[in-house]
Structures are given as C-alpha cells and as structure tokens.
C-alpha positions in Angstrom: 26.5 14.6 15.2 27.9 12.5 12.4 27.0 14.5 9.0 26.3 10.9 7.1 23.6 10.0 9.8 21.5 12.3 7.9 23.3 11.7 4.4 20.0 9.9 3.1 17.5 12.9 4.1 16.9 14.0 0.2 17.5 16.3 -2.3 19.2 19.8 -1.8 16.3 22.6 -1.0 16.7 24.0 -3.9 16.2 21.0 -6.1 12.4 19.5 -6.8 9.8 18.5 -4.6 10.6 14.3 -4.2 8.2 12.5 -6.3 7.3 10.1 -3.4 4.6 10.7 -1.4 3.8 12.2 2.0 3.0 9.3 3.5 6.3 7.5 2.4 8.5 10.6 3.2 6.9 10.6 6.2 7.9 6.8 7.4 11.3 7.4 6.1 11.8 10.9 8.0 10.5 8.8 11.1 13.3 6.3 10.7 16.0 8.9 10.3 14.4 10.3 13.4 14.6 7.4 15.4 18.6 6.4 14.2 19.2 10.5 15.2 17.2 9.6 18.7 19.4 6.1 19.4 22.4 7.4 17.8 22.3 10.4 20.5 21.2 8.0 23.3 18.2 9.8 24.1 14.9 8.3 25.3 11.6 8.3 24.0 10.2 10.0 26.8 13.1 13.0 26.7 12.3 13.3 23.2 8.6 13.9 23.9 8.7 16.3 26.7 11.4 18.1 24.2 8.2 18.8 22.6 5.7 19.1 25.1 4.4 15.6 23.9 4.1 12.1 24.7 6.4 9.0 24.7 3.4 7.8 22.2 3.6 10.8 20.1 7.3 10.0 19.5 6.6 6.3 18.5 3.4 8.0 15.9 6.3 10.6 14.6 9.0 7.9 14.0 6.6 5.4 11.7 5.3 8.0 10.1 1.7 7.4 11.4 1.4 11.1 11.9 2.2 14.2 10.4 5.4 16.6 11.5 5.3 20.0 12.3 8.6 21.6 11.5 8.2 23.3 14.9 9.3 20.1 16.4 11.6 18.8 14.1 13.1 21.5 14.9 13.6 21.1 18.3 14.0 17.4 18.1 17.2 18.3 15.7 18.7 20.6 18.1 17.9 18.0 21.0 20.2 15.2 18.8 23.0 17.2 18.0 22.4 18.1 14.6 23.6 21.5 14.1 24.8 21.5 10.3 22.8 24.6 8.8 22.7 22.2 5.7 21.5 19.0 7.1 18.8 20.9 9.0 17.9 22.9 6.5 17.4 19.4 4.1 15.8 17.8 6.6 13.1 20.6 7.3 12.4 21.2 3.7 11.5 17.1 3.3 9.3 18.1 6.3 7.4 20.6 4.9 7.4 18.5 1.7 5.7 15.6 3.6 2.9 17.7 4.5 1.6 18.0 0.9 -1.5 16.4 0.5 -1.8 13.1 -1.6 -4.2 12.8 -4.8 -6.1 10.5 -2.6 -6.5 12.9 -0.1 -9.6 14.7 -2.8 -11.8 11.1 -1.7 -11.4 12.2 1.9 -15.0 11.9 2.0 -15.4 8.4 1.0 -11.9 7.2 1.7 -11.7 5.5 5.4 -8.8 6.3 7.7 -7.4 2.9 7.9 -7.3 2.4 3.7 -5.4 5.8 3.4 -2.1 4.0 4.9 -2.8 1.3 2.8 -2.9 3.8 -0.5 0.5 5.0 0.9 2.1 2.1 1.1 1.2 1.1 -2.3 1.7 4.0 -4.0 5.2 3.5 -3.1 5.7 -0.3 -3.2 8.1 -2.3 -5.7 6.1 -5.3 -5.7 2.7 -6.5 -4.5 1.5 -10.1 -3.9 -1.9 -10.7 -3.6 -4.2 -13.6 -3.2 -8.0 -12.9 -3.5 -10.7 -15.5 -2.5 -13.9 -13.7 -3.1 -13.4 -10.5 -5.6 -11.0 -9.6 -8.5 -8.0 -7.7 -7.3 -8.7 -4.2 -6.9 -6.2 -2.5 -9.4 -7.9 -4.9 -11.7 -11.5 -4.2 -11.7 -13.4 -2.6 -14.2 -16.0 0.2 -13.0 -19.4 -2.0 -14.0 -17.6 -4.9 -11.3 -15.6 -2.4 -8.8 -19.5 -0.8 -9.4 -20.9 -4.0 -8.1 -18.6 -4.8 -5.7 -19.3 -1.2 -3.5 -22.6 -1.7 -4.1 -22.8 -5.1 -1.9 -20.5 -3.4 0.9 -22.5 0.1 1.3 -26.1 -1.2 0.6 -27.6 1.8 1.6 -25.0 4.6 -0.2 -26.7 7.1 -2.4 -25.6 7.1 -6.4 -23.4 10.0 -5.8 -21.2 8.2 -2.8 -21.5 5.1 -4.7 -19.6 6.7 -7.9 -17.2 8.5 -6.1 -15.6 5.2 -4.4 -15.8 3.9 -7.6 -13.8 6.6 -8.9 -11.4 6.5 -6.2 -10.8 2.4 -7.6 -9.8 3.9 -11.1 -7.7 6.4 -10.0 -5.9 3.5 -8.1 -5.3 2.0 -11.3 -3.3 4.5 -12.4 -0.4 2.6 -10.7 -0.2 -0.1 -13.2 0.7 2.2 -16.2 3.5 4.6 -14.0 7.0 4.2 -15.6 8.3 3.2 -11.8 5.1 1.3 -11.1 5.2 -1.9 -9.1 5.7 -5.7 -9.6 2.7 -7.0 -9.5 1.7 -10.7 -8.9 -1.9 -11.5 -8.2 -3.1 -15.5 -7.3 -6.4 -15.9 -7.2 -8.9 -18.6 -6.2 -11.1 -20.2 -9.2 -14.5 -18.7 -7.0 -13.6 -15.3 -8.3 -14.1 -15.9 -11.6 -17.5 -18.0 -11.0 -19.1 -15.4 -9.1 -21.5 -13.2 -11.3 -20.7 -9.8 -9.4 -22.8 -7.4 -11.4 -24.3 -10.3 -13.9 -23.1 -12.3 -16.6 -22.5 -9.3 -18.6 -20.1 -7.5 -16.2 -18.6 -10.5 -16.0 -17.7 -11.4 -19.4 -16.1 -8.2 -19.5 -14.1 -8.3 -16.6 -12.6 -11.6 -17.4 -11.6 -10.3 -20.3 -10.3 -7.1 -18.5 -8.2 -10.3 -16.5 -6.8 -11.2 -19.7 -5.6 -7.7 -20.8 -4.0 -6.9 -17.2 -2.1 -10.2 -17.2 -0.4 -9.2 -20.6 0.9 -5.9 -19.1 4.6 -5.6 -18.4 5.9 -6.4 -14.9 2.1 -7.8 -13.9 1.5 -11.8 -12.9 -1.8 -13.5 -13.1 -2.3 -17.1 -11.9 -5.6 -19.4 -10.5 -6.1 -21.7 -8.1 -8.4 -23.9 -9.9 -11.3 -26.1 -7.5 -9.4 -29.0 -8.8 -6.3 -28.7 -6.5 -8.9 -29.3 -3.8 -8.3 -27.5 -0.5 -5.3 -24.7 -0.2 -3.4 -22.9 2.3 -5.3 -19.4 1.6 -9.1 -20.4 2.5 -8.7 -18.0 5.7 -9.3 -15.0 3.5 -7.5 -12.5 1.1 -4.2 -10.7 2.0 -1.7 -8.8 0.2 2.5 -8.2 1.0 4.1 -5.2 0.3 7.8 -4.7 -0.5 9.7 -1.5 -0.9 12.8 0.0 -2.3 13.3 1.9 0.2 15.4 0.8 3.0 13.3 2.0 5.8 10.5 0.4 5.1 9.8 -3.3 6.2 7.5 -5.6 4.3 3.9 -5.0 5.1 1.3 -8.1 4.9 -2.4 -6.1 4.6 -5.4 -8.0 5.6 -9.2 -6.3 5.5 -12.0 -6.9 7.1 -15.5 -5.5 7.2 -14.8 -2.1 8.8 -11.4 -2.0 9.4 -7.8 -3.4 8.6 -5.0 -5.4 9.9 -1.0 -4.2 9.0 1.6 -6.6 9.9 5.2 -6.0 10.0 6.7 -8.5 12.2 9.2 -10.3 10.2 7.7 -13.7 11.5 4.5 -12.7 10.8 5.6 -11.3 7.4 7.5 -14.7 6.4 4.5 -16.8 7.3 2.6 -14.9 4.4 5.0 -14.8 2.0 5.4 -18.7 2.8 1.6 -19.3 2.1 2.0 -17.1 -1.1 4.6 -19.3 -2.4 2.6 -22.6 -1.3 -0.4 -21.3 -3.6 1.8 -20.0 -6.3 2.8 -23.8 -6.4 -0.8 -25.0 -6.4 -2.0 -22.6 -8.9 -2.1 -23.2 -12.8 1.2 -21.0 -14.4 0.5 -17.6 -15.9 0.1 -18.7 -19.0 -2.4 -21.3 -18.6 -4.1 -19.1 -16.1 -4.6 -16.7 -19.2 -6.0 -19.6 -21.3 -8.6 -20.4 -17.8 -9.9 -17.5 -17.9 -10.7 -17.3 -21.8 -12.4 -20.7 -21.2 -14.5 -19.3 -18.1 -15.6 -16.0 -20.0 -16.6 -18.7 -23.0 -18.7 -19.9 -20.2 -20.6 -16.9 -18.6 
C-alpha cells in the first residue's frame, strides 16, 4: 500500500494528543478508512466479516458515526495492505486518541444523542450560517433567555435538569472566544427580537447581549425586518456547517421537536446555502442591523 495514502493520518505518536475532537478525528479516520478500503478494492461486506461485523457497521465506522476499537483497525489495516510499522502505528494512536471523551460528554444526562453530532461538528467548523425564525441563536443567548427558552421545551424538568441544560448553552459559547474559533454569520427574522422570551427584562438584556456579540471579531449579525414582507426562510430555522478539513462535507442542520435532520447531499446542501444568500440580500447590513436592535431594546 502506497505510504502517502495514509500521509494525512496525524501527528507522530510521540508528539501531542490532536486538539480536535473525537468526533471529528473520528469522521476523518472514517474517510482514510474508506480511500484504504477503495484503494485496495475491497468490499464493504469483506471488510465487515474481516471483523466479524456487518456491511452497516463498515458504513457507521467510515463517517465516523461510531466509535473504533483498535482491535479492528487493526485488522482492517492488515486487510488493506498497510504494513508500514509507522503508518500503523500513527494511525492506531489517532484511534485510541478518538476515543477520548469530549467536554460535552459531562451533560450526558441532559444532552440528547442526536445534538452530540451536532456539538461535534461545530466544535470543529470554520464557519456557521444560521438563520433563526423563532429564538436568538444559541451561542448567543444569555442564561436568563437560554433559561427561558428550555423552560418552554421541557415544561415539566425539575430546577436542577433545567440548570444543567442551561449550562451546557454557556459552555457552548465558549466557541466564540477560541483563538481558532469559527466564522460566524447569523440572519435572523425581526420576530426574534419582538418575542418577550423570559419578559421584557430578559429581553432588554439580551438585545443588548445581540449588540455586544455582533461587535466580536469574525462574528456577523443581520435582520430580516417585517418590512421586506414574506422571505425564502419562513419554513423554519437551519444552520450550514463548513470545515477545514478536507474530509468533511458541508453539513445543513435542521431541528425539530425531538429529533434532528443532517444533510450532506451536495444538492441539498447548495439549496441552503442559496436560501442563505437570498435572505442575506433581504436583510438590513450588519451595521444597521446593530442600530435595529438598539432601536427594539429602546422599545421593550
């Protein structure tokens, strides 16, 4: 097997642990998996009764949608060729790497199965766009609204569950001061801002929390006031996700009540990003969005 096939595995195994995450080094193990598998003209199905798996379990491994057990790396390696002491020992350390839980992975009792990917993906994005209809962006809630926001989704949640989703919020938030953190360009619909989540109070503070955020480097703000009438987004909010990393495709996230949807069909992907750009037109520019928003909180 062609050495440079695995010539983007990572670091030596002496060096650091990779500051990416689990989840990402799992995705991007998965696709060097995968090129391995193709480049070796081996099937899916040969690859899972390698180890004593399904054709499905394969498919899981290589999106990095579950966790790898160096066991069967292992054996997968040896089944495509690779033999290089170095290349399997670099690849095995990243696997044991990737098993290292995420800080997220503390919130395991509040945090649902299908946000964790989501937190993943995020954590190691290069840029977010978001559009929000109904609730301030999530990285830019403050606790009394992200507060009032869980309240109205898990009515019957006891204090204690209640502060430790909104803790899991603010630890999100952390992404917006990192010194490789995101771009971050957030439209939103003129309703967020009129709705008193949490009372006028908690309002006037978050808009002014708004303001604040879109002053931050590398961070976009813009409405889409009522007066531009109708606009391409009413179906709901959504967010795309780009990466730096080559091996992961643009991912458009869309949540519902109890669950979420991830797209990653490029046509599906394109369709987003082309509604993203329509509202971006429609909306008022950043820096009259700032002066909107001043003018709302004036108002509550």
């Amino acid at each position: 097997m062609d050495p440079k096939v695995l010539a983007d595995a990572g670091p030596d195994p002496s060096a650091e642990a990779p500051s990416v995450s689990g989840f990402v080094l799992r995705v991007q193990l998965g696709a060097q998996l995968r090129r391995l598998r193709e480049a070796a003209g081996i099937a899916p199905e040969q690859a899972g009764y390698e180890i004593r798996a399904s054709r499905s379990k394969i498919s899981r491994m290589e999106t990095g949608q579950v966790g790898l057990k160096p066991r069967d790396i292992g054996d997968l390696l040896s089944l495509y060729g690779v033999t290089d002491e170095a290349e399997r020992s670099r690849f095995l350390y990243l696997t044991e790497q990737s098993t290292q839980p995420d800080w997220w992975s503390e919130y395991g009792d509040v945090l649902p199965s299908w946000f964790e990917n989501y937190l993943g993906l995020e954590s190691a994005s290069a840029a977010v766009r978001s559009f929000e209809i109904q609730f301030v962006y999530g990285l830019f809630q403050t606790e009394d609204y992200a507060r009032a926001v869980t309240r109205l989704g898990h009515q019957a949640a006891p204090d204690a569950e209640i502060e430790r989703r909104v803790e899991l919020r603010t630890r999100r938030q952390e992404l917006l001061t990192r010194a490789d953190r995101p771009r971050i360009w957030s439209i939103m619909d003129e309703a967020v801002l009129r709705r008193p989540v949490g009372g006028p109070a908690v309002m006037r503070a978050q808009l002014r929390r708004l303001v604040k955020v879109a002053g931050m480097p590398r961070v976009s703000v813009q409405v889409v006031p009522f007066a531009r009438g109708g606009h391409a987004g009413a179906s709901g909010s959504f967010s795309v996700l780009r990466f730096g990393e080559r091996d992961l495709p643009d991912v458009v996230y869309a949540e519902q009540l109890t669950s979420a949807v991830y797209l990653e069909q490029r046509s599906d992907v394109e369709h987003y990003l082309a509604v993203m750009d329509q509202l971006s037109g429609q909306a008022l520019t950043p820096a009259d969005t700032i002066r909107f928003i001043e003018q709302v909180a004036s108002e509550t």
